[in-house]
C-alpha positions as a LaTeX table, in Angstrom:
\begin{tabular}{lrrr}
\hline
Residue & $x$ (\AA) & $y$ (\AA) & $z$ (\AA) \\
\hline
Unk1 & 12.11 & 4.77 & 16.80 \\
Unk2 & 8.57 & 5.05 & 15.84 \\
Unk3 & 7.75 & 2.79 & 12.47 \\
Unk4 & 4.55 & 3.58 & 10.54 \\
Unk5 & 3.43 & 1.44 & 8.80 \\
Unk6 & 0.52 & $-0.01$ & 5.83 \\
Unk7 & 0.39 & $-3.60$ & 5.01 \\
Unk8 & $-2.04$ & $-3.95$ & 1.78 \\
Unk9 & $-3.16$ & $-6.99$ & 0.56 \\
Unk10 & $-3.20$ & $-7.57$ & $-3.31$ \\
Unk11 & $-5.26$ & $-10.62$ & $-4.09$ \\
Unk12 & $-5.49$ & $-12.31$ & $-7.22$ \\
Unk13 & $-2.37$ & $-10.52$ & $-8.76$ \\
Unk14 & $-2.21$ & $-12.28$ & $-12.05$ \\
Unk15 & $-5.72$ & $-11.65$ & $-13.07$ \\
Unk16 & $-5.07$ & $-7.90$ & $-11.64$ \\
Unk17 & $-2.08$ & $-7.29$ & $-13.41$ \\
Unk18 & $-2.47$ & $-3.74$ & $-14.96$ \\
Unk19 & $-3.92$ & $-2.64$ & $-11.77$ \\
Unk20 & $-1.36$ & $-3.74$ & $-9.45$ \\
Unk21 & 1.02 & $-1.93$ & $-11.66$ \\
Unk22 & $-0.59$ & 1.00 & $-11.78$ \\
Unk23 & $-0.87$ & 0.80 & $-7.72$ \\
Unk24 & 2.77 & $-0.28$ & $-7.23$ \\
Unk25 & 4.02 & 3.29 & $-9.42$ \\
Unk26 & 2.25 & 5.47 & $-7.54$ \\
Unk27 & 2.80 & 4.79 & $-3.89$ \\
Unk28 & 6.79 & 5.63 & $-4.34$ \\
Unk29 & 5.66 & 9.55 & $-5.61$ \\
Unk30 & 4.04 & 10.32 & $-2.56$ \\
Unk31 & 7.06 & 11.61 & $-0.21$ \\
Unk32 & 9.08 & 9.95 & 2.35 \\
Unk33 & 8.10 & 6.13 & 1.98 \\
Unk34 & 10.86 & 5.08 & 3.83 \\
Unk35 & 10.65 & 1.55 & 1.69 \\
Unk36 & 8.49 & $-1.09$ & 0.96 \\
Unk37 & 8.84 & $-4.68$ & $-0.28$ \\
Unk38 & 6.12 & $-7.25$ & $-1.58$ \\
Unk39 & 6.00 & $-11.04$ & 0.03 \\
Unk40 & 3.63 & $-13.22$ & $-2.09$ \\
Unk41 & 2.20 & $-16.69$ & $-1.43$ \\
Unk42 & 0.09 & $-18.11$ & $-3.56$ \\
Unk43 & $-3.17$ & $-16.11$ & $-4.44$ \\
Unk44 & $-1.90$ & $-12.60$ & $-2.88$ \\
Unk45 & 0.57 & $-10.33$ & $-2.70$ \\
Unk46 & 1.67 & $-8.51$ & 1.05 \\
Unk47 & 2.77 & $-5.29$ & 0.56 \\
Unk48 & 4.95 & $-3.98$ & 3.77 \\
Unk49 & 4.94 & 0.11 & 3.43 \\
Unk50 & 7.02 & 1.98 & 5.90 \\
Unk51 & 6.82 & 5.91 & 5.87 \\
Unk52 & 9.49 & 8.11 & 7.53 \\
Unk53 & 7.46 & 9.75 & 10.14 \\
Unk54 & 3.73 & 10.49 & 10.89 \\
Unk55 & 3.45 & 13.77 & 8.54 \\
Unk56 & 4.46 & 11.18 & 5.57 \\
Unk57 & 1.43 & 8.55 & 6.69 \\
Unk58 & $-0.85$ & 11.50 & 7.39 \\
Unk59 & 0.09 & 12.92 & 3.07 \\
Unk60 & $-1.02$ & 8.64 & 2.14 \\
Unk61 & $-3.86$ & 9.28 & 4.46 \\
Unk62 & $-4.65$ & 12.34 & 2.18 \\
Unk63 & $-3.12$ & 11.14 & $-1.17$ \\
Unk64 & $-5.91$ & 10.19 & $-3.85$ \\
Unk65 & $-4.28$ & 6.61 & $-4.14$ \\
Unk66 & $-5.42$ & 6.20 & $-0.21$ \\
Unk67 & $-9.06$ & 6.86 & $-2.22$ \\
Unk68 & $-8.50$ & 4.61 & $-4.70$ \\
Unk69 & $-7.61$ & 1.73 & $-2.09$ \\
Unk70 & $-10.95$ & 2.55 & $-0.42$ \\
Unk71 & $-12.74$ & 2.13 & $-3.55$ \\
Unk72 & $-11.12$ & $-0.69$ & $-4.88$ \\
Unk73 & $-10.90$ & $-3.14$ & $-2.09$ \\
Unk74 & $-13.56$ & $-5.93$ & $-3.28$ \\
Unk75 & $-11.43$ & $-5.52$ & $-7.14$ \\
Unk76 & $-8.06$ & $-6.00$ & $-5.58$ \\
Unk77 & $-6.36$ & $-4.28$ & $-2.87$ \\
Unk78 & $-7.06$ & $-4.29$ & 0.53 \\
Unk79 & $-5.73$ & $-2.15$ & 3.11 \\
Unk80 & $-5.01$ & $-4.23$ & 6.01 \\
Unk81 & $-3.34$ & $-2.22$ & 8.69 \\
Unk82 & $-2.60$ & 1.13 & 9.32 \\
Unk83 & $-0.69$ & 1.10 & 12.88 \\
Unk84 & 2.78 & 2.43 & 14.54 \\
Unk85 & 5.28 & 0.36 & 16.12 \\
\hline
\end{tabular}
């Protein structure tokens, strides 16, 4: 089975609260994330992201939230990886 995936990085969550939040609600709209699940250590936040098949990564690829990562990475989130398994 083919897993694709985006791992984001969200540094300094606590002074990025509102933003985070406002990340974290959108990424379940767009259709068929599989599931994702956050893993924090001290001054970040890993987001794991797994999407259901390639059509699904190719709509985040195209969703305005994909956008507002780009824009955003030096305020908070960075994308790290985009890659199958």
């Amino acid at each position: 089975m083919i897993r694709h995936i985006v791992l984001f990085k969200i540094v300094n969550p606590k002074n990025n609260i509102l933003r985070v939040m406002d990340f974290l609600n959108i990424l379940p709209e767009i259709e068929e994330v599989y599931h994702f699940k956050l893993q924090k250590d001290q001054d970040s936040i890993l987001l794991y992201t797994e999407f259901e098949s390639k059509a699904a990564l190719k709509r985040y690829m195209e969703h305005e939230i994909h956008s507002y990562v780009k824009r955003n990475t030096e305020l908070m989130i960075e994308e790290k990886k985009v890659f199958d398994l």
